[in-house]
VOPAGU-2260 file (C-alpha; in pm, 1 decimal, decimal comma):
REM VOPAGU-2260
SITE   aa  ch    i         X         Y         Z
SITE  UNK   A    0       0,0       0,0       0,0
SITE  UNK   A    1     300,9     258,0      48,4
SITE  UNK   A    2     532,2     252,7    -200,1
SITE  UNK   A    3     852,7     499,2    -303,7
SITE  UNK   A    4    1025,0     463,5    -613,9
SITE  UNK   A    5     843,2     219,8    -715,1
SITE  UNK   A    6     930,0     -33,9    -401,9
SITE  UNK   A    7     676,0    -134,2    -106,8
SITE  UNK   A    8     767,7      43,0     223,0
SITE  UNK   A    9     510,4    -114,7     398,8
SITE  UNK   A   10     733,2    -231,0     631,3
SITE  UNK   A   11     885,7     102,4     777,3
SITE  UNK   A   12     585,8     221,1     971,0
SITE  UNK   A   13     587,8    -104,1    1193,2
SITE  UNK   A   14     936,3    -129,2    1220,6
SITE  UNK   A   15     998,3     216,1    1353,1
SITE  UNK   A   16     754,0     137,6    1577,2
SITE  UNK   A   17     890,5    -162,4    1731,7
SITE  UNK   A   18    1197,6      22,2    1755,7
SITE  UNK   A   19    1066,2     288,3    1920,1
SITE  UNK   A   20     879,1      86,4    2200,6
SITE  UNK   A   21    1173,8    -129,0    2238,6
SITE  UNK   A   22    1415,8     189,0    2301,6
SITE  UNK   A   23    1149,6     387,0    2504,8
SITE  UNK   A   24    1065,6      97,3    2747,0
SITE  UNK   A   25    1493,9      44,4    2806,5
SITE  UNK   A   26    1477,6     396,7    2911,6
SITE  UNK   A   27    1203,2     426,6    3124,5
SITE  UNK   A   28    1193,9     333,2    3505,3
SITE  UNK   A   29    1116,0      -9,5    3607,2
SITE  UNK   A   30     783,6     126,2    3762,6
SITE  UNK   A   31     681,7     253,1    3403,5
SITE  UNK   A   32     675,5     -35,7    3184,8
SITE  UNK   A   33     547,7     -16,6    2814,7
SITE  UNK   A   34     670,5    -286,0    2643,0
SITE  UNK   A   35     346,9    -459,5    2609,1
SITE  UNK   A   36     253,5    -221,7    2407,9
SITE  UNK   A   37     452,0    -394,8    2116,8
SITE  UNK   A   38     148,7    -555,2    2033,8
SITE  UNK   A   39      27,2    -326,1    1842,3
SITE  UNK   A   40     355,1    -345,2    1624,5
SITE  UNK   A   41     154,2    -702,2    1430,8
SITE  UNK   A   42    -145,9    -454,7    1425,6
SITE  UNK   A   43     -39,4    -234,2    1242,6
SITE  UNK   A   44     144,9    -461,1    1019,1
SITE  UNK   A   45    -180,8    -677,8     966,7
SITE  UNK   A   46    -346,2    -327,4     819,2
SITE  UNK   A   47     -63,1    -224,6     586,8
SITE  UNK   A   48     176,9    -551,8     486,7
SITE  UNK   A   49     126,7    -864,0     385,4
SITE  UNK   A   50      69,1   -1208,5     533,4
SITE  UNK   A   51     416,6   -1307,7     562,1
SITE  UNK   A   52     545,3    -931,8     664,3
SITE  UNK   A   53     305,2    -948,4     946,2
SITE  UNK   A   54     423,1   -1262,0    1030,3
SITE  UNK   A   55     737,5   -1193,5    1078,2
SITE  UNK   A   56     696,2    -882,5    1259,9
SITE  UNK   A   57     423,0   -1076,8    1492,4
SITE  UNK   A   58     770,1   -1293,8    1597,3
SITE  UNK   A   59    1011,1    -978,0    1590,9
SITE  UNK   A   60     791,7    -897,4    1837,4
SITE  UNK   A   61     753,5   -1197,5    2086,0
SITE  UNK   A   62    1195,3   -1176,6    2007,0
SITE  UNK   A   63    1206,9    -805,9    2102,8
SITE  UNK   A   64     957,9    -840,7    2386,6
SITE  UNK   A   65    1184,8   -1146,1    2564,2
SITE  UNK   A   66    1533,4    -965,2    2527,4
SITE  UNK   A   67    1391,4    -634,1    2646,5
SITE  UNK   A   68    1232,5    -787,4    2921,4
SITE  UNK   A   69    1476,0    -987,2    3020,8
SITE  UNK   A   70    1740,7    -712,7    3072,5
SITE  UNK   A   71    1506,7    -576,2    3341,2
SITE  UNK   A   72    1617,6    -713,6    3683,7
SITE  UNK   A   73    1330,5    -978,8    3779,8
SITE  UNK   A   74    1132,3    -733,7    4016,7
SITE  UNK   A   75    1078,9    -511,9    3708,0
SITE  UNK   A   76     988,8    -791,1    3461,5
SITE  UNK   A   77     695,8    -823,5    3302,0
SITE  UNK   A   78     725,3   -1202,8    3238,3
SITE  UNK   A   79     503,1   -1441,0    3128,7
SITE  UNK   A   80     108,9   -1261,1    3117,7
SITE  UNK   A   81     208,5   -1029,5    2868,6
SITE  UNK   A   82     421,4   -1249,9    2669,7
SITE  UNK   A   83     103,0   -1457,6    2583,1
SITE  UNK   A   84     -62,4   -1070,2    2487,4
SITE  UNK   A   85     190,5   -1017,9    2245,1
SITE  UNK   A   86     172,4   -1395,3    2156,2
SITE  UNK   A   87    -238,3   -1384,0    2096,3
SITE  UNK   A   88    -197,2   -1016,2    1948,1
SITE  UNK   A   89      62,7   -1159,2    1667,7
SITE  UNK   A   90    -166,6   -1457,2    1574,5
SITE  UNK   A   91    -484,0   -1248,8    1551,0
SITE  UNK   A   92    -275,0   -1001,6    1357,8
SITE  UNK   A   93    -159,3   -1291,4    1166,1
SITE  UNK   A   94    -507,7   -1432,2    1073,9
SITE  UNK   A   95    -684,2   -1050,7    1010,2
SITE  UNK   A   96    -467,1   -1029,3     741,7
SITE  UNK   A   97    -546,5   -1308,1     580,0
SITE  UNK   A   98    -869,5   -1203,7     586,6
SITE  UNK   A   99    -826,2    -852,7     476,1
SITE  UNK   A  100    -557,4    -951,9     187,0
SITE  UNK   A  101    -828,3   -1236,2      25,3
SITE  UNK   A  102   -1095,3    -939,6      72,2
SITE  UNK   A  103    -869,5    -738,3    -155,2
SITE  UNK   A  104    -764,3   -1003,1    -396,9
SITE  UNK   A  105   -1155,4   -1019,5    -429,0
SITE  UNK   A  106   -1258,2    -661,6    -461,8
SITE  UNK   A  107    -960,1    -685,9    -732,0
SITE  UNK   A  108   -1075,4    -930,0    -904,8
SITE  UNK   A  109   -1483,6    -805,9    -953,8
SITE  UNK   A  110   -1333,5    -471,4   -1054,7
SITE  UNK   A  111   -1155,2    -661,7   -1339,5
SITE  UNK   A  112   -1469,8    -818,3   -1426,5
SITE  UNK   A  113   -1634,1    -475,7   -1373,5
SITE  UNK   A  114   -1378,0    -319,8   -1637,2
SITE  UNK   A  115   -1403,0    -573,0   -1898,1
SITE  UNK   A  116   -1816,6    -525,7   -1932,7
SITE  UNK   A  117   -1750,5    -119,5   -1942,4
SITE  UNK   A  118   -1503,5    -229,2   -2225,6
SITE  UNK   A  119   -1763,3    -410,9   -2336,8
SITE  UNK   A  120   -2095,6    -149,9   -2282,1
SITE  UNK   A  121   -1759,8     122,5   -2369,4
SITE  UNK   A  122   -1594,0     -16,0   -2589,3
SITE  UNK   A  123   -1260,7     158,8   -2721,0
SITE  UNK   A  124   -1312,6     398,2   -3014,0
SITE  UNK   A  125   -1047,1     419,9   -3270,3
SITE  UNK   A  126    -940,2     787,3   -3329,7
SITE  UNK   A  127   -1070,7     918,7   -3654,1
SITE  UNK   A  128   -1315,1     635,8   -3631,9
SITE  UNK   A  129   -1562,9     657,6   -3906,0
SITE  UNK   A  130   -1424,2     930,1   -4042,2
SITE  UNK   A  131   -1550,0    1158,9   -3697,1
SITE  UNK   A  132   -1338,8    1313,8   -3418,9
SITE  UNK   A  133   -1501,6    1227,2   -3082,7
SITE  UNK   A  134   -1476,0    1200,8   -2711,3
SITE  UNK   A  135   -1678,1    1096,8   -2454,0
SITE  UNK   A  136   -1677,8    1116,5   -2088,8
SITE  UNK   A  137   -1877,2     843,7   -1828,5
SITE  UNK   A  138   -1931,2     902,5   -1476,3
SITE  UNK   A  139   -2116,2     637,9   -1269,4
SITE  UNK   A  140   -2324,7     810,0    -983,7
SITE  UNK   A  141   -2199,7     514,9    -812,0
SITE  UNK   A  142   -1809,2     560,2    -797,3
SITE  UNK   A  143   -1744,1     198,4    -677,2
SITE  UNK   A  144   -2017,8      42,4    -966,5
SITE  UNK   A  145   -1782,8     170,4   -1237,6
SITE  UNK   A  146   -2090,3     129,4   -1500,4
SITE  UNK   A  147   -2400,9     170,0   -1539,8
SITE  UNK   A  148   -2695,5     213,7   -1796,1
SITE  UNK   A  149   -2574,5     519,5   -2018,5
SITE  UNK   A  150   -2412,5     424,9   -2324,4
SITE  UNK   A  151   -2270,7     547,4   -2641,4
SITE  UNK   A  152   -2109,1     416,2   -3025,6
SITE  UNK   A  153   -2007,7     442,0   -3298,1
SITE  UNK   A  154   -2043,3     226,1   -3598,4
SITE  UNK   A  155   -1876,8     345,5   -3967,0
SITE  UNK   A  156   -2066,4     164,1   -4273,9
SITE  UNK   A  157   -2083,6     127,9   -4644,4
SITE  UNK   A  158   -2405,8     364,6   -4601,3
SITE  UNK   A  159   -2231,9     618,2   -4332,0
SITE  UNK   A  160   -2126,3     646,7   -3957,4
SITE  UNK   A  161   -2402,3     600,5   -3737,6
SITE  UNK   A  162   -2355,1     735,6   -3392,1
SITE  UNK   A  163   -2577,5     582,6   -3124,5
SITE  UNK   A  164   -2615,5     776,9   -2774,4
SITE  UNK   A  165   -2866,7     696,3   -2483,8
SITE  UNK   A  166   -2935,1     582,8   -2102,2
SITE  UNK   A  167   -3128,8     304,5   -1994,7
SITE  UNK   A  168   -3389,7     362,2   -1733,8
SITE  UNK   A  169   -3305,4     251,5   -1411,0
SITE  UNK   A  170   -3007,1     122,8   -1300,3
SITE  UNK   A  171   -2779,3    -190,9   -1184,7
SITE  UNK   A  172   -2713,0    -482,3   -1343,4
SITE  UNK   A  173   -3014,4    -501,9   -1575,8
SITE  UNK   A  174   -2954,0    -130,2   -1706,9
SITE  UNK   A  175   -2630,1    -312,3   -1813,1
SITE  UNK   A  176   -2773,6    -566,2   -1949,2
SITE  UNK   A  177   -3041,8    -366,2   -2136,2
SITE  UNK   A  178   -2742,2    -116,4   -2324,3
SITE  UNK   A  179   -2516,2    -379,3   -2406,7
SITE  UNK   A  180   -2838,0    -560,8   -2584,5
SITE  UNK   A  181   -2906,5    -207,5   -2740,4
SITE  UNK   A  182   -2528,2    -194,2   -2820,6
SITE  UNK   A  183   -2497,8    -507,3   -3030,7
SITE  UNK   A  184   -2815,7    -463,3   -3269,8
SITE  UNK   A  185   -2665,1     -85,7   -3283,7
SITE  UNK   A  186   -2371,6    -244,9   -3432,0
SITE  UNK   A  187   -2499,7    -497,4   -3673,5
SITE  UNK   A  188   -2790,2    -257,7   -3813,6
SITE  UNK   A  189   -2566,8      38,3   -3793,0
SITE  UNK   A  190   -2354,2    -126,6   -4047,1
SITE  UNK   A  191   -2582,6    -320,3   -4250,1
SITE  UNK   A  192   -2873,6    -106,0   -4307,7
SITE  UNK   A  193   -2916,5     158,5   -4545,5
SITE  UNK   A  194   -3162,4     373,9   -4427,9
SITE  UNK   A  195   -3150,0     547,4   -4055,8
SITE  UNK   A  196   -3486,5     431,7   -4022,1
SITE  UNK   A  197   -3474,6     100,9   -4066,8
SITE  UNK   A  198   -3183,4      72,3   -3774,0
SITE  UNK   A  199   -3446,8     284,8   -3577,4
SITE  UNK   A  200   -3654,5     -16,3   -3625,1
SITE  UNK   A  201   -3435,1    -288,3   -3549,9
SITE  UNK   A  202   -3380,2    -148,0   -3223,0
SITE  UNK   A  203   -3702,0     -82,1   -3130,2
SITE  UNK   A  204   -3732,9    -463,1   -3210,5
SITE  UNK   A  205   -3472,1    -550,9   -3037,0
SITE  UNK   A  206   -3537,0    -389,2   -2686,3
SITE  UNK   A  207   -3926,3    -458,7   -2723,3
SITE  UNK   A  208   -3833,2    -871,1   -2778,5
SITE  UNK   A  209   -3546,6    -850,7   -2448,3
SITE  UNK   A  210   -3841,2    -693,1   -2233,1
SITE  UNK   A  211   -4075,7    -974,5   -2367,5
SITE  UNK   A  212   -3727,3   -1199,8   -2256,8
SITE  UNK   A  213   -3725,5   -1080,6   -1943,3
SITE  UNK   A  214   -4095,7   -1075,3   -1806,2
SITE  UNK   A  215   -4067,9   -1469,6   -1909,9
SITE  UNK   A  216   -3799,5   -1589,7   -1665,1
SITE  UNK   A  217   -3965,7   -1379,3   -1394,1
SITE  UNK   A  218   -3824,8   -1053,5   -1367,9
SITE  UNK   A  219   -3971,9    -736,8   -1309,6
SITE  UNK   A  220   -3809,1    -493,0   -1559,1
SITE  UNK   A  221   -3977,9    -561,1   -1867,9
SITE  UNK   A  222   -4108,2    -271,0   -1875,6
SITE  UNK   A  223   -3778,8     -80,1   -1891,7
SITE  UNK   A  224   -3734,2     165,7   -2184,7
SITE  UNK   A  225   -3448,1     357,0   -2269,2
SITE  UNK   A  226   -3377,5     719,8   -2413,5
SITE  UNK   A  227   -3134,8     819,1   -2720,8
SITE  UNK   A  228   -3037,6     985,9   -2990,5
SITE  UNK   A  229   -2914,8     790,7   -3281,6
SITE  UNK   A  230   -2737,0     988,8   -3544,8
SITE  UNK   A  231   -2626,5     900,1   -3919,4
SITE  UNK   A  232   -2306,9    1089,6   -4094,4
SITE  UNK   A  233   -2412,4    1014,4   -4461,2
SITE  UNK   A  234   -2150,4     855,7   -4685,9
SITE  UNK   A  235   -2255,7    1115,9   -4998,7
SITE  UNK   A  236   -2293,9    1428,4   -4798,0
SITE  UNK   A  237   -2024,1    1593,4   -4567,3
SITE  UNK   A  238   -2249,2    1922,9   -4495,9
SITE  UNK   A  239   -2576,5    1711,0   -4338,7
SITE  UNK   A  240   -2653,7    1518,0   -4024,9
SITE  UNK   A  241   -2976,3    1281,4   -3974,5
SITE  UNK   A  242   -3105,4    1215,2   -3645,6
SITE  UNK   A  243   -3344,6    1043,8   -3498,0
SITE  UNK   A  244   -3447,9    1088,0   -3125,9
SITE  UNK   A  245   -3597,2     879,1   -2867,4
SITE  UNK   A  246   -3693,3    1024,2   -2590,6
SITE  UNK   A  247   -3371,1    1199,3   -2571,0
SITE  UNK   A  248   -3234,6    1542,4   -2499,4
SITE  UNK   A  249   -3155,9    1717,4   -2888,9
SITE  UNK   A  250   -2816,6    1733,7   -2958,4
SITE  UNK   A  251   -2647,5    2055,7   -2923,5
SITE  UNK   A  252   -2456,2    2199,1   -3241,0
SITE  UNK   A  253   -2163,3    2416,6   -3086,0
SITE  UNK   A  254   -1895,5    2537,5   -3313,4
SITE  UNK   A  255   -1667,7    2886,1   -3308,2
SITE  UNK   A  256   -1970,6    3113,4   -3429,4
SITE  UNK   A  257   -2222,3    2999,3   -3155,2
SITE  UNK   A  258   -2466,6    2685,2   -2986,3
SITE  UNK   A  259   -2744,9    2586,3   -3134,3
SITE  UNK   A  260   -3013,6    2264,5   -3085,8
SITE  UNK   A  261   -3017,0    2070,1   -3332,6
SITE  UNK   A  262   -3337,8    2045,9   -3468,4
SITE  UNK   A  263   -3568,3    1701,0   -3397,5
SITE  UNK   A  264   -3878,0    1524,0   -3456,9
SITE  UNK   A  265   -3952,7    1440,6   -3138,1
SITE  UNK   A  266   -4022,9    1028,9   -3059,9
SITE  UNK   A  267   -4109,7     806,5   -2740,5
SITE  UNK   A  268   -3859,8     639,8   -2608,3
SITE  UNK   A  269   -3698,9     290,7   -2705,7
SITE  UNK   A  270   -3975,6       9,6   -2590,4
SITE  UNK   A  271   -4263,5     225,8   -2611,3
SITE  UNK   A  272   -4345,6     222,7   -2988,3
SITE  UNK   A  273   -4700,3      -7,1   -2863,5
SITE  UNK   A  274   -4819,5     357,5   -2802,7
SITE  UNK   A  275   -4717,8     555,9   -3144,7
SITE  UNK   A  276   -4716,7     233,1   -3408,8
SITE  UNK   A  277   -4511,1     334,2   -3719,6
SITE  UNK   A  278   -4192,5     404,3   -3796,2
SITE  UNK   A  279   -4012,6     752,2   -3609,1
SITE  UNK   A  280   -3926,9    1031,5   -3777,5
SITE  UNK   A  281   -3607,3    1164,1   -3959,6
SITE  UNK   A  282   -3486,5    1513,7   -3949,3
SITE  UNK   A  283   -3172,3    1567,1   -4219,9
SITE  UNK   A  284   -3020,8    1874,3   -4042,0
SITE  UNK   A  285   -2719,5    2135,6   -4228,3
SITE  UNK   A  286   -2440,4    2075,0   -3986,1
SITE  UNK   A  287   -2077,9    2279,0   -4056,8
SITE  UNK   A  288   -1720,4    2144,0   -4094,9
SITE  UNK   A  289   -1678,2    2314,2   -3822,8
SITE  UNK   A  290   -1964,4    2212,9   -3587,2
SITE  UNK   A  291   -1932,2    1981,9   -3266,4
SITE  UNK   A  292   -2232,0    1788,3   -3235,3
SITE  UNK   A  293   -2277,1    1745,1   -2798,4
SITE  UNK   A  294   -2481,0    1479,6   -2667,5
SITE  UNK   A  295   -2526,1    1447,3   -2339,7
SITE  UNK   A  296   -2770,0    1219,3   -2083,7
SITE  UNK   A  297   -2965,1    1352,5   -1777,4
SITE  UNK   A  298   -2721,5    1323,5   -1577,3
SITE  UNK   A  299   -2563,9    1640,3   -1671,8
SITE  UNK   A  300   -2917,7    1799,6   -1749,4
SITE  UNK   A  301   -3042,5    1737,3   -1467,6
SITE  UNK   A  302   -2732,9    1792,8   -1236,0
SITE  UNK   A  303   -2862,8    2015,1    -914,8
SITE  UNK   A  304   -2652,9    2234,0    -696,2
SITE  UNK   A  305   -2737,3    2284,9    -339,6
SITE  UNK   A  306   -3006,5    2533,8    -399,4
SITE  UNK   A  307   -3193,2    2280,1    -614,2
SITE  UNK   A  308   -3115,3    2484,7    -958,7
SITE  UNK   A  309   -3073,5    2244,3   -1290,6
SITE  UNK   A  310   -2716,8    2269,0   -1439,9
SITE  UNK   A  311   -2751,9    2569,5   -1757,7
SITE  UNK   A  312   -2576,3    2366,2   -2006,0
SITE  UNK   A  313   -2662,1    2541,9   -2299,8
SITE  UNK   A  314   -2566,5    2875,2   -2091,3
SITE  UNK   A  315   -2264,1    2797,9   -1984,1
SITE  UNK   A  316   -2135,7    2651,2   -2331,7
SITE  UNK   A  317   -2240,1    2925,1   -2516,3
SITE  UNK   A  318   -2046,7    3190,6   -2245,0
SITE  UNK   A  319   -1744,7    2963,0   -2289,7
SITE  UNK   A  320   -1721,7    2915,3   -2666,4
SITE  UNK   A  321   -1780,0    3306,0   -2688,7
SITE  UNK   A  322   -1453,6    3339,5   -2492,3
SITE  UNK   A  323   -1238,7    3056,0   -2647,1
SITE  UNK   A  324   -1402,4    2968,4   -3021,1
SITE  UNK   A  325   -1160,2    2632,2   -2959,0
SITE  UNK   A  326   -1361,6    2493,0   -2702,6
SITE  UNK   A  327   -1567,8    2329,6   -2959,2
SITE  UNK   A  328   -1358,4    2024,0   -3046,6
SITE  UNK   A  329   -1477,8    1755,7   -2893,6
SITE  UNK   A  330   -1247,2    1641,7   -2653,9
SITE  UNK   A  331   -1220,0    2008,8   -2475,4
SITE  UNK   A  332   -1613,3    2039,8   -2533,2
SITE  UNK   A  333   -1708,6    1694,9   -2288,1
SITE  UNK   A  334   -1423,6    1804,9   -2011,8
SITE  UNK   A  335   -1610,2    2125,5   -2007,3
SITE  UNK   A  336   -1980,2    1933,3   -1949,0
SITE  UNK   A  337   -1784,4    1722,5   -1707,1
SITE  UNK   A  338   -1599,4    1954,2   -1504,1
SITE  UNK   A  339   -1902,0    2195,7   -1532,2
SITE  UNK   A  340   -2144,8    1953,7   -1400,5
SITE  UNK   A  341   -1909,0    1834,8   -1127,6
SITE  UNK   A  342   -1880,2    2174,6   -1006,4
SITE  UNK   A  343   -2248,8    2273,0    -990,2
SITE  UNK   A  344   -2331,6    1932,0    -813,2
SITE  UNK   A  345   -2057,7    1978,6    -555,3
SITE  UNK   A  346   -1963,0    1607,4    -670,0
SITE  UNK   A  347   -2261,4    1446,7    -574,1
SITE  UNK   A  348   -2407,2    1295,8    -899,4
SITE  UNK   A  349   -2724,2    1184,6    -881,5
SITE  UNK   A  350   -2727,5     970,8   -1196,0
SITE  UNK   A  351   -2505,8     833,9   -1465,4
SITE  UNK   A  352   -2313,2    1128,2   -1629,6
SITE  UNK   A  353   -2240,4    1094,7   -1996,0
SITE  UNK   A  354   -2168,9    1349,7   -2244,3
SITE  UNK   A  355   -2027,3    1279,6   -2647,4
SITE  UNK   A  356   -1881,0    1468,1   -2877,0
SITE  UNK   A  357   -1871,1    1414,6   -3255,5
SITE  UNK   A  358   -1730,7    1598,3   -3540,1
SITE  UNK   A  359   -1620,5    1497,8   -3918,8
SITE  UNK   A  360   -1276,1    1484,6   -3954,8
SITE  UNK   A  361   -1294,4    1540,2   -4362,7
SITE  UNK   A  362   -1147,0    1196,0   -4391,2
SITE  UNK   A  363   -1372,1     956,8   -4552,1
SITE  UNK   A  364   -1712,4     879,4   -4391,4
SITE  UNK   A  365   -1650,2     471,0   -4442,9
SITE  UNK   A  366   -1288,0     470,2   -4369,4
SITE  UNK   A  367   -1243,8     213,5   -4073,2
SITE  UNK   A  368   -1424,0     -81,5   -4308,8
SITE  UNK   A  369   -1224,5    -259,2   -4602,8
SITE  UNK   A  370   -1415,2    -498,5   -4878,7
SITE  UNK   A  371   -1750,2    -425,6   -4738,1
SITE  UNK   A  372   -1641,6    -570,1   -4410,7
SITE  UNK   A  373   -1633,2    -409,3   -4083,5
SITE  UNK   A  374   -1380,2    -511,9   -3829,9
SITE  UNK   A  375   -1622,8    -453,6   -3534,3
């Protein structure tokens, strides 16, 4: 746990301890004993070292604690009651150690398992992927969770880059569950359909058949739905966007002359298209060279600070591009959402916290795919 130049000092803290007691109690008066209080030299060994460190120090110890005492003249010594104290105290220290390094190992080992389904909700975006600069920022309200329902993608095709955005109501392991099914029909439609629309569809599909999946082996969340906002880069136009939004927030278009929403057709969200039958609507938008598209999920709309007052997004993007026109790209844009939010909330985040940032790069739109094949 302490380390210094790359080496475990661990050991120093307990050490100089044992030294100290050992020197202090030679010093003292015979009527002022403290050597027994070298048991707490395996104590503090047990809550910073390892098993066999604190082993060893639990029998430095009972060696310390027999030649100090023994150099006392018999009227002084403290003999045999606290020998067995230090004894007991080593062997307890001994065993809580054990116990505390396996707890470790194990909170190790579920944040590896934690990490590889964010890689997997998250996966790693190429730079340049699909012809678009992005970045993206994820913050779990839940620091120890590590991942939650908000998601986001990106999937380059022979008919475009799709970009897929969104949070899954609710949270825990089924929100999870819910994105990363969301997350693989994203990435076979995104890529094999040619209209916007139809991918529309095949998620609606997709998330209406896991709820129907899920209220037959007995669970309670088939009625979970999930907002986003799927956009489509397409492969014959550089000076358009298409988007279609569930639900969702609009995307903001922020660029060096100003922020603007990015007009919609507004749409339930995913797993409630029972109530509007049909498929949703399409808006083809003008989008500049120059223009970030910003996407962000409630959790950075709906940020609070202590007075109860909703985080001004658009406000406080549109005072900061004003002063610094380079704020737009998109990796300076999402630190801004994320450092803004955190700073209104006071760090307490209420919800998942996503915000994404897309813009074309003027390379082409289907670069990433060779022979009509995408590698992901």
């Amino acid at each position: 746990m302490l380390r210094a130049r790359g080496r475990s000092v661990a050991w120093v803290p307990p050490l100089l301890l044992l030294t100290a007691i050992a020197v202090a109690d030679y010093n003292t008066t015979g009527e002022f004993r403290i050597l027994s209080w070298i048991v707490l030299v395996p104590g503090i060994a047990a809550a910073i070292c390892g098993v066999w460190a604190t082993a060893l120090f639990a029998v430095a110890s009972l060696g310390v604690y027999t030649l100090v005492d023994s150099a006392w003249p018999h009227q002084f010594q403290a003999g045999l009651p606290d020998f067995i104290l230090v004894a007991l105290g080593g062997v307890l220290a001994t065993l809580a150690c054990i116990v505390r390094v396996r707890g470790e190992r194990r909170a190790l080992h579920m944040r590896d398992v934690t990490d590889t389904i964010r890689r997997t909700v998250l996966r790693p975006l190429p730079s340049g992927w699909g012809g678009l600069e992005h970045a993206g920022i994820y913050l779990t309200a839940d620091t120890e969770a590590r991942v939650g329902g908000d998601f986001y993608d990106i999937q380059p095709g022979p008919h475009g880059t799709r970009v897929f955005v969104g949070d899954v109501q609710g949270k825990g392991l089924a929100a999870v569950e819910t994105a990363a099914v969301l997350l693989g029909t994203f990435r076979e439609a995104g890529y094999d359909e040619r209209e916007l629309t139809a991918v529309a569809d095949r998620l609606e599909t997709r998330m209406r058949r896991h709820g129907e999946y899920t209220t037959a082996i007995g669970r309670a969340d088939g009625d979970r739905f999930a907002t986003a906002v799927l956009l489509g880069f397409p492969a014959d136009r550089d000076d358009v966007v298409d988007t279609i939004v569930f639900g969702h927030e609009p995307p903001l278009a922020v660029g060096p002359d100003g922020v603007r929403a990015v007009p919609v057709a507004g749409g339930l969200p995913l797993g409630y298209r029972d109530l509007a039958p049909g498929r949703p609507r399409m808006c083809r938008v003008p989008l500049k060279g120059d223009e970030t598209l910003l996407v962000v999920t409630d959790g950075v709309t709906e940020a609070r600070d202590a007075e109860g007052r909703f985080y001004p997004l658009v406000d406080q993007v549109r005072r900061a591009v004003a002063r610094d026109p380079q704020l737009a790209a998109p990796a300076r844009l999402v630190s801004f959402v994320r450092d803004g939010t955190l700073r209104h909330s006071g760090g307490h985040l209420a919800d998942d916290t996503t915000a994404f940032a897309v813009r074309r790069t003027g390379a082409p739109v289907g670069e990433g795919h060779e022979g009509g094949r995408s590698p992901y």
